[in-house]
C-alpha positions as CSV (number, residue, x, y, z in Angstrom):
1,X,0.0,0.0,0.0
2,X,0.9,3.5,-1.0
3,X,0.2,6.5,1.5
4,X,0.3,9.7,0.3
5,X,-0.2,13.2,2.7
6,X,-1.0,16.5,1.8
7,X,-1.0,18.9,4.6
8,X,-2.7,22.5,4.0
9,X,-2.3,24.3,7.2
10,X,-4.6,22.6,9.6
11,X,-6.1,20.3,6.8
12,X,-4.3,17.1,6.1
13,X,-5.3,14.7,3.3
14,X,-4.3,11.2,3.5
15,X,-4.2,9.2,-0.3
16,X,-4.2,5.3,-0.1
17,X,-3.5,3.2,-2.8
18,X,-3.5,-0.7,-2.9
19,X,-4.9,-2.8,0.0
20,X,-5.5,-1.9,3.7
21,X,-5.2,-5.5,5.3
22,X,-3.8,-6.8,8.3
23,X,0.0,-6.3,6.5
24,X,-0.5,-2.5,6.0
25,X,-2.9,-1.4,9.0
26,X,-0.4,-0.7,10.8
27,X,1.8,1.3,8.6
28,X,-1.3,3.4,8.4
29,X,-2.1,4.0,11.9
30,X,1.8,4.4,12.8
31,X,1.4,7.5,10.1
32,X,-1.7,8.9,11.1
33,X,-0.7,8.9,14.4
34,X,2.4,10.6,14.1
35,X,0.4,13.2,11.7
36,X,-2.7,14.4,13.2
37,X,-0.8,17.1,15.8
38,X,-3.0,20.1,15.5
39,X,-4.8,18.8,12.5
40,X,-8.5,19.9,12.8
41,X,-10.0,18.5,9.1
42,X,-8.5,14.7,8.2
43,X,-9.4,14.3,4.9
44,X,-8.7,10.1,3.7
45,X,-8.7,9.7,-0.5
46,X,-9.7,6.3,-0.9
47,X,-9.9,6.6,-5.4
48,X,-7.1,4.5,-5.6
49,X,-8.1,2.2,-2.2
50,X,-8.8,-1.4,-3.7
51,X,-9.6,-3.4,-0.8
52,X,-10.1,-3.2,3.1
53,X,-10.0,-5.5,6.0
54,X,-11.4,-5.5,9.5
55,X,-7.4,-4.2,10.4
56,X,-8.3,-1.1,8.0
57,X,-11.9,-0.7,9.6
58,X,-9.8,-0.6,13.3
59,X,-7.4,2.1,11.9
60,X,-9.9,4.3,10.7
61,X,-12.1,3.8,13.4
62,X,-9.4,4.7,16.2
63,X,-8.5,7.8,14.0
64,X,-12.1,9.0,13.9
65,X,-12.1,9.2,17.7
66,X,-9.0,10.9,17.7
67,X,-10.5,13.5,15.6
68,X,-14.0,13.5,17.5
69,X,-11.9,15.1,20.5
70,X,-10.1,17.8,17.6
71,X,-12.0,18.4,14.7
72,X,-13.8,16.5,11.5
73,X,-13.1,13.3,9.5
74,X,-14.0,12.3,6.3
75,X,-13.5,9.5,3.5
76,X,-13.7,10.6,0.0
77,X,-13.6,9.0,-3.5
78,X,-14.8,5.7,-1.9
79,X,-15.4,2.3,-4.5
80,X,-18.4,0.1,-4.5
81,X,-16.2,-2.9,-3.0
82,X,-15.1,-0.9,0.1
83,X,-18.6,1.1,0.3
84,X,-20.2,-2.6,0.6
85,X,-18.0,-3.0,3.2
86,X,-19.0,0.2,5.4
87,X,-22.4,-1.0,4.5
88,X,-22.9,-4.7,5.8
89,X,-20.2,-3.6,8.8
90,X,-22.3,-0.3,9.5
91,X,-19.4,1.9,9.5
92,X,-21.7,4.0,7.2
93,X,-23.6,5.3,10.4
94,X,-20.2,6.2,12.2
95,X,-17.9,7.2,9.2
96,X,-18.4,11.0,6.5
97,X,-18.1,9.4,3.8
98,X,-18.6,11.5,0.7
């Protein structure tokens, strides 16, 4: 998996590419967690995001109530694959997912 982070003052985009699984979950949260210092809108592209795992679902779930406490989070540019996922796992009701 490829992460790629955009930071715009206290805006921070976070591209993934590939497969969040239990191999790259923690990659991810060892990033996000060493990123989200005074971020207050998290911003994760997931356009090139081809698959994700209940390790994924744990990372982003963590982050969101990290930024519960310090601003907004939201998941953009999300596939039908992954989006079926967040569906049958109701991540939909706790996820913004755009």
């Amino acid at each position: 998996m490829t992460i790629n982070k955009t930071a715009n003052g206290p805006a921070l985009t976070i591209a993934l590419e590939g497969r969040l699984d239990t191999t790259t979950a923690p990659q991810l949260d060892a990033e996000v967690k060493g990123s989200l210092s005074g971020v207050r809108e998290l911003t994760f592209d997931f356009a090139r995001l081809d698959y994700i795992s209940s390790a994924g679902l744990r990372v982003l779930l963590s982050t969101q109530k990290v930024m519960n406490k310090q601003g907004s989070m939201k998941i953009t540019h999300v596939n039908e694959t992954i989006m079926e996922v967040f569906d049958v796992t109701g991540f939909v009701d706790i996820l913004t997912i755009e």
